[in-house]
N, CA, C and O of each residue as an XYZ file, in Angstrom:
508
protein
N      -1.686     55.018    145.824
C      -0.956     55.212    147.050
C      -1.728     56.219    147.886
O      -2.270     57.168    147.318
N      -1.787     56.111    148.835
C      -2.613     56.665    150.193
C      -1.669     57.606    150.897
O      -0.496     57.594    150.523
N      -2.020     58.400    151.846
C      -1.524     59.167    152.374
C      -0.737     58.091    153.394
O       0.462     57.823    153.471
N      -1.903     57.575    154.155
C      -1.342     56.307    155.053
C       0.246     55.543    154.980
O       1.068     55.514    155.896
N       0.383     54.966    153.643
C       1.148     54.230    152.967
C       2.258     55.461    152.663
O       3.421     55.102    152.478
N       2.075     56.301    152.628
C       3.328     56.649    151.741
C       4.250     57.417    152.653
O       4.076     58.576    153.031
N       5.342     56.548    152.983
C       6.632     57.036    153.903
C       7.671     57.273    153.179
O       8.034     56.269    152.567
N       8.567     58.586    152.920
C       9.118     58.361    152.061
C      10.802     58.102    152.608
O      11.063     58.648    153.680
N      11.713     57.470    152.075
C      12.457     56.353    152.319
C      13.662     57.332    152.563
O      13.774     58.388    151.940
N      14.447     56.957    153.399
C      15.632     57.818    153.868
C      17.055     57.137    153.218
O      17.471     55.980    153.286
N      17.583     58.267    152.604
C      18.689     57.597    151.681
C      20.287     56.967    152.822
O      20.675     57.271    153.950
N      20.684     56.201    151.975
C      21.716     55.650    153.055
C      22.692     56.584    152.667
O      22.677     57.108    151.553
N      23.812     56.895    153.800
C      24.736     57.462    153.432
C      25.978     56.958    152.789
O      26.074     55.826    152.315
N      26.986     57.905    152.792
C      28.197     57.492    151.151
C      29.115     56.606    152.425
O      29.059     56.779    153.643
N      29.876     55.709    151.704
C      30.770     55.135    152.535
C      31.844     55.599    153.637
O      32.892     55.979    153.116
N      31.830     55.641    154.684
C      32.775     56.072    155.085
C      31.915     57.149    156.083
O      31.849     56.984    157.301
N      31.415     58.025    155.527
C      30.317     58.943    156.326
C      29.580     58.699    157.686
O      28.682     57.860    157.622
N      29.720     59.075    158.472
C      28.643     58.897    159.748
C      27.553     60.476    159.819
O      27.985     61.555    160.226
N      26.718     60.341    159.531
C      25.290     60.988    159.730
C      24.293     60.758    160.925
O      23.871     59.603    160.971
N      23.876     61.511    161.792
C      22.985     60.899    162.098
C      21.361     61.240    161.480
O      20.975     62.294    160.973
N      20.604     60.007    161.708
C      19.664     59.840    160.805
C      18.336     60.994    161.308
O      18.372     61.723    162.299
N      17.248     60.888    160.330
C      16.649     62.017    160.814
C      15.701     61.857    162.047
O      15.370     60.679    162.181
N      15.245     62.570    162.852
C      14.276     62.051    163.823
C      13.442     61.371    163.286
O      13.315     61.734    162.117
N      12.728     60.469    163.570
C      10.965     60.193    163.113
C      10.068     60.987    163.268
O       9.195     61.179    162.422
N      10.120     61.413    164.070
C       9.045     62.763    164.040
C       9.566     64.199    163.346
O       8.690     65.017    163.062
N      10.621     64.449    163.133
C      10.796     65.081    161.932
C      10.267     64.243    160.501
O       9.242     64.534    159.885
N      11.060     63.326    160.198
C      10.523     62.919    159.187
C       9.193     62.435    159.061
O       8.831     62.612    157.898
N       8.293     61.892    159.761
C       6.764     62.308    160.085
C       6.290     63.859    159.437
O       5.658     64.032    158.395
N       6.663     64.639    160.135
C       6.528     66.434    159.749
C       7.053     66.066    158.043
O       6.307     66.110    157.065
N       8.546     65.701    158.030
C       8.241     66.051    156.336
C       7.532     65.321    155.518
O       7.449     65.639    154.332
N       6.995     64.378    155.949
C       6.352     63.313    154.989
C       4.873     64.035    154.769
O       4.234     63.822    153.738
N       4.428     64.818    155.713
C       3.131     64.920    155.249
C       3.180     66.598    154.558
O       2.267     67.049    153.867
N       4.575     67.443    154.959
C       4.994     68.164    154.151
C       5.014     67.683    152.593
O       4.376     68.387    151.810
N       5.660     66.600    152.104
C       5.960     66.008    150.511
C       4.987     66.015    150.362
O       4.635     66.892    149.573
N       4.128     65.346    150.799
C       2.696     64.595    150.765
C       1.365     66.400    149.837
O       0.856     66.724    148.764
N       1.505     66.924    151.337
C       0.807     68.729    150.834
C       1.596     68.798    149.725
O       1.046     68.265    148.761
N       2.888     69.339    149.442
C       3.597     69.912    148.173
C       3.436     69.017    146.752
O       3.289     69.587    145.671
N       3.470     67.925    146.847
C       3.155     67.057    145.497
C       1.823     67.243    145.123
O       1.625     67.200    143.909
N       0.565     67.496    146.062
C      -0.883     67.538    145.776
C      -0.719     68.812    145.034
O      -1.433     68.708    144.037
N      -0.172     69.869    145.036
C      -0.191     70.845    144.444
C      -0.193     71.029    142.722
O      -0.778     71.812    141.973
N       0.822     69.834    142.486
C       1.105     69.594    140.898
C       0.051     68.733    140.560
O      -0.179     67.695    141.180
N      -0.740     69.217    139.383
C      -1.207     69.060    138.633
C      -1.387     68.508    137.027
O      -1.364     69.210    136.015
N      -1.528     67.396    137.091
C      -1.483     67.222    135.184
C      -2.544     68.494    134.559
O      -3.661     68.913    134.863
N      -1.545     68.820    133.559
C      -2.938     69.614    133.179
C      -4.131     69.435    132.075
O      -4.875     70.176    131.432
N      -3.852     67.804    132.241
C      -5.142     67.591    131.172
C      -5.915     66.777    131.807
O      -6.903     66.279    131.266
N      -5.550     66.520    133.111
C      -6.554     65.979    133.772
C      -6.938     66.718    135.172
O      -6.055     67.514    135.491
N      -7.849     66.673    135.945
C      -8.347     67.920    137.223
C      -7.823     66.775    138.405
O      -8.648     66.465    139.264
N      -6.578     66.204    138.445
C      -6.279     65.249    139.671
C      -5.054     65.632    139.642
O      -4.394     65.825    138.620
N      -4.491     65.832    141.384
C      -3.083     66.185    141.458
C      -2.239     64.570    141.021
O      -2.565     63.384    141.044
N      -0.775     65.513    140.563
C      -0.387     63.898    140.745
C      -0.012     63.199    141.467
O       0.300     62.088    141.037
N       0.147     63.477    142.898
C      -0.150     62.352    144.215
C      -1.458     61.125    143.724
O      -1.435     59.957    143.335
N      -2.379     62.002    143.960
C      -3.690     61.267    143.953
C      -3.805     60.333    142.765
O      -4.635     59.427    142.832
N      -2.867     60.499    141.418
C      -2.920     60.198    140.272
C      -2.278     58.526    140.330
O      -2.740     57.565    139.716
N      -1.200     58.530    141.171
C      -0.709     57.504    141.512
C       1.131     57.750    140.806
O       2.017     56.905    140.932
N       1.297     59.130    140.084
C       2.734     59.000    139.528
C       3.793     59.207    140.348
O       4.994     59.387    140.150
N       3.209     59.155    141.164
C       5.242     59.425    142.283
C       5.058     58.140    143.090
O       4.476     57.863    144.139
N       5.614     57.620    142.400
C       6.618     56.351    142.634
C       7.266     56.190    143.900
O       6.865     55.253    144.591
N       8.145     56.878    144.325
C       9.521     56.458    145.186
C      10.121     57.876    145.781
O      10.763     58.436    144.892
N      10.112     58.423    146.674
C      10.534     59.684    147.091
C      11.389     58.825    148.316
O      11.021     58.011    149.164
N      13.226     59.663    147.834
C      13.996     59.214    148.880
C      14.486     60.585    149.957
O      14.794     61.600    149.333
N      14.542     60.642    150.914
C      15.221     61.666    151.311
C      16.511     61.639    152.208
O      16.115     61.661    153.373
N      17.491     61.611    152.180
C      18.956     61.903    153.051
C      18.525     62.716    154.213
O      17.735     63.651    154.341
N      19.227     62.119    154.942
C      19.637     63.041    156.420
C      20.363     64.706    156.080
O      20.781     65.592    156.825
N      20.284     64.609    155.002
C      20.831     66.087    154.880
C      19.577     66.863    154.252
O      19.593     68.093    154.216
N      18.612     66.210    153.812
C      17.059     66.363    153.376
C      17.242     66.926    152.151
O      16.778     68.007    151.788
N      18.109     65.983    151.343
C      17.938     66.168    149.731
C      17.217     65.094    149.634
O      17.119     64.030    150.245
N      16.610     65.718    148.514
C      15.352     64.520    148.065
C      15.006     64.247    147.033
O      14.621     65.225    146.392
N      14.929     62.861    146.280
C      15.009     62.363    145.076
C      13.321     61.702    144.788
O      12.590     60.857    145.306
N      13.286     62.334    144.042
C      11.581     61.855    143.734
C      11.387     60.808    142.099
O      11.381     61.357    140.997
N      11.302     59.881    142.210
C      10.734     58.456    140.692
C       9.409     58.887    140.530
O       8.548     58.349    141.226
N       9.103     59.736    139.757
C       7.966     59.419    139.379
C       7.596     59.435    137.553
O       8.507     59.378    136.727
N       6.684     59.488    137.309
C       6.127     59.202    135.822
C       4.588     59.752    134.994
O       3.806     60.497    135.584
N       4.383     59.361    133.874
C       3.724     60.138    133.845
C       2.434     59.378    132.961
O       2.765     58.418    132.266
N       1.170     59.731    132.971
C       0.515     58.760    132.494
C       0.283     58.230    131.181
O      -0.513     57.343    130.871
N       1.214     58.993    130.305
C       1.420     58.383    128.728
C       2.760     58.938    128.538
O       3.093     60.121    128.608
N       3.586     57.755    128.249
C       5.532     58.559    127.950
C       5.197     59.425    126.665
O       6.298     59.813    126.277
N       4.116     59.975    125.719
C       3.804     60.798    125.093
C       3.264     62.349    125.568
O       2.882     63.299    124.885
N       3.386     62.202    126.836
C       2.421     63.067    127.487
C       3.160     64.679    127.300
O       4.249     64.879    127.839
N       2.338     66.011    126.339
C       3.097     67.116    125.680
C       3.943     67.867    127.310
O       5.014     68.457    127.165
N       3.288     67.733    128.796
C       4.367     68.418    130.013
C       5.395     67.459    130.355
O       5.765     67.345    131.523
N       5.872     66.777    129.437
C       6.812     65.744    129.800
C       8.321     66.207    130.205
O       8.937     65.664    131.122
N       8.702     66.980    129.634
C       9.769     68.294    129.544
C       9.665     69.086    131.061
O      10.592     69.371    131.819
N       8.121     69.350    131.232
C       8.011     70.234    132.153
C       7.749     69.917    133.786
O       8.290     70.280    134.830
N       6.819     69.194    133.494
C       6.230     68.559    134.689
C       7.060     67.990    136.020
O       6.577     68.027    137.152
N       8.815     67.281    135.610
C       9.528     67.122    136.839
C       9.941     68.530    137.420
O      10.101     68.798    138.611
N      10.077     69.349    136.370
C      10.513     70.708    136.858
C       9.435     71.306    138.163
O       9.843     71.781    139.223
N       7.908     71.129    137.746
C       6.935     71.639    138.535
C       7.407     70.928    139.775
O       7.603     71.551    140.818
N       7.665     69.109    139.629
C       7.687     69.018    141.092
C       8.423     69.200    142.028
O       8.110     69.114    143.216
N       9.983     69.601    141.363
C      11.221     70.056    141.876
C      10.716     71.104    142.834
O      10.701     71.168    144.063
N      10.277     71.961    141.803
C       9.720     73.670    142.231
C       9.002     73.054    143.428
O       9.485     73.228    144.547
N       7.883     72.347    143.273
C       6.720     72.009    144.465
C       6.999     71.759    145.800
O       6.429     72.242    146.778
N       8.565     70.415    145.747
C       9.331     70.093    146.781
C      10.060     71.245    147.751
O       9.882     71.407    148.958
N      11.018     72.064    146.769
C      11.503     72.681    146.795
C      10.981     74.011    148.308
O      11.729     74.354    149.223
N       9.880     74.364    148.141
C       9.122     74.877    148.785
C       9.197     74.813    150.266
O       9.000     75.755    151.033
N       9.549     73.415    150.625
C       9.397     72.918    151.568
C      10.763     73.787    152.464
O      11.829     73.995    151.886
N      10.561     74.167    153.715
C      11.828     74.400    154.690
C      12.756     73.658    154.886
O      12.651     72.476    155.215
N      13.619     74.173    154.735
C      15.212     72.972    155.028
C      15.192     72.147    154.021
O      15.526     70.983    154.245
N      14.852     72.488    152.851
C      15.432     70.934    152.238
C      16.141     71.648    151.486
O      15.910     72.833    151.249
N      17.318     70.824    150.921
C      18.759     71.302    150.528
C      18.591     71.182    149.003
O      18.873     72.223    148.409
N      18.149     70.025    148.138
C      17.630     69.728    147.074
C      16.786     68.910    146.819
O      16.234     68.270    147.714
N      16.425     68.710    145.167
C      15.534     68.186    144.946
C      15.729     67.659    143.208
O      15.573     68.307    142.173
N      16.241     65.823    143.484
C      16.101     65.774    141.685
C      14.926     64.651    141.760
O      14.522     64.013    142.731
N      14.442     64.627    140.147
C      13.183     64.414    139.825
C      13.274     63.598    138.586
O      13.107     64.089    137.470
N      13.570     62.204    138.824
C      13.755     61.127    137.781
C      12.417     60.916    137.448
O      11.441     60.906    138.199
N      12.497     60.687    135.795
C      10.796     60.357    135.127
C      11.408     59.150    134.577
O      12.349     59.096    133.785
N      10.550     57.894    135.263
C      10.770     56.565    134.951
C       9.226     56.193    134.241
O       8.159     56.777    134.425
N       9.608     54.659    133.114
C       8.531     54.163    132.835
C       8.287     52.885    132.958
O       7.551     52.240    132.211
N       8.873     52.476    133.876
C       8.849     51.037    134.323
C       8.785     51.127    136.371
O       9.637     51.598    137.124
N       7.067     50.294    136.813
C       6.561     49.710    135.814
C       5.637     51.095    134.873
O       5.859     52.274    135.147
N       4.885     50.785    134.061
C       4.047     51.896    133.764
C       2.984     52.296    134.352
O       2.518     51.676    135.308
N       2.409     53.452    133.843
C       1.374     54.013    135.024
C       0.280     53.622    134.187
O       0.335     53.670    132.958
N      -1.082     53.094    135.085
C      -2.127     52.896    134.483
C      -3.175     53.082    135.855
O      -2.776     53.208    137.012
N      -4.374     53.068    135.486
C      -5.533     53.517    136.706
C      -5.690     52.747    137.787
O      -6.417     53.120    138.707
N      -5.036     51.585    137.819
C      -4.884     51.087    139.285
C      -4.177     51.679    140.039
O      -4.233     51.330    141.218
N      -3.373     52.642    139.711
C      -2.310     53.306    140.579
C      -3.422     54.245    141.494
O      -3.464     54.435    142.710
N      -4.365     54.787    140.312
C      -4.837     55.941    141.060
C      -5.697     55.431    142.390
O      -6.170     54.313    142.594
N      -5.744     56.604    143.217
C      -6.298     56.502    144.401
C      -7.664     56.204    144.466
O      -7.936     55.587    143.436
N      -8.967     56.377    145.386
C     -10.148     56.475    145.239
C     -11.106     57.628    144.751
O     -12.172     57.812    144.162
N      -9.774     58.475    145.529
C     -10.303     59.749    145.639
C     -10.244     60.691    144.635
O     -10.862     61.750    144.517
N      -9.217     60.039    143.755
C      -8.951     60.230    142.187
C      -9.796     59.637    141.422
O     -10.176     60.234    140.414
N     -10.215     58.521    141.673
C     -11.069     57.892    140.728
C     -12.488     58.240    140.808
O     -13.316     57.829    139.995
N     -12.837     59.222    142.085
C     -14.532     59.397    142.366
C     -14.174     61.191    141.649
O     -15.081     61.657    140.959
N     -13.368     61.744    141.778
C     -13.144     63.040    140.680
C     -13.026     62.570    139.486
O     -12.923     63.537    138.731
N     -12.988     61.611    138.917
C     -12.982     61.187    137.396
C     -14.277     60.678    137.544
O     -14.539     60.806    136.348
N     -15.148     60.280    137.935
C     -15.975     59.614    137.938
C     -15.617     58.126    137.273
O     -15.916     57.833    136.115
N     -15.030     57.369    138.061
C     -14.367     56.377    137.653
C     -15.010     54.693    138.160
O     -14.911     53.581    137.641
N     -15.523     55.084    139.122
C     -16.481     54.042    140.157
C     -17.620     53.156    138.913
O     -18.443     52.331    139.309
């Protein structure tokens, strides 16, 4: 997933609720906000953030700018498995105005090196 590509998806509201939705150009501003804060986390057995890695999946955010992040990890054995949604909570978290932040670790589909980026794969020497 590319910087380009990755918009992250605005949650619908609860029944009954009227919200109004977020600007686009706010949500523009936070997208490339998520975008900086996820590069930050790190696997730590490999030297690639996990943006670039390809594990965040699905980042939703509400008009109230809670934000739900799918992501995974590159072996469901992996020993920061415990830890690692916590980092990205923390990472999100960071961000101004956002109200929360939960951090589902899914394994379907699974993660494998097509996910990763280019720019991940020329730091692995992967080419």
């Amino acid at each position: 997933m590319d910087d380009a590509t990755f918009k992250p998806e605005t949650a619908a509201p609860e029944a009954g609720e009227k919200r109004p939705p977020l600007p686009q150009a706010e949500l523009d501003v936070l997208t490339d906000q998520l975008i900086a804060q996820l590069k930050t986390v790190y696997d730590p057995e490999i030297p690639v953030d996990i943006f670039e890695l390809g594990l965040i999946y699905r980042v939703d955010v509400s008009d109230e700018k809670d934000v739900v992040v799918d992501m995974t990890l590159t072996a469901p054995g992996c020993p920061v498995a415990g830890e690692m949604p916590g980092w990205v909570r923390d990472a999100v978290m960071q961000i101004e105005g956002i109200r929360s932040c939960h951090v589902n670790l899914v394994f379907d589909p699974p993660w494998d090196t097509s996910k990763m980026t280019d720019e991940a794969k020329l730091s692995l020497n992967m080419f």
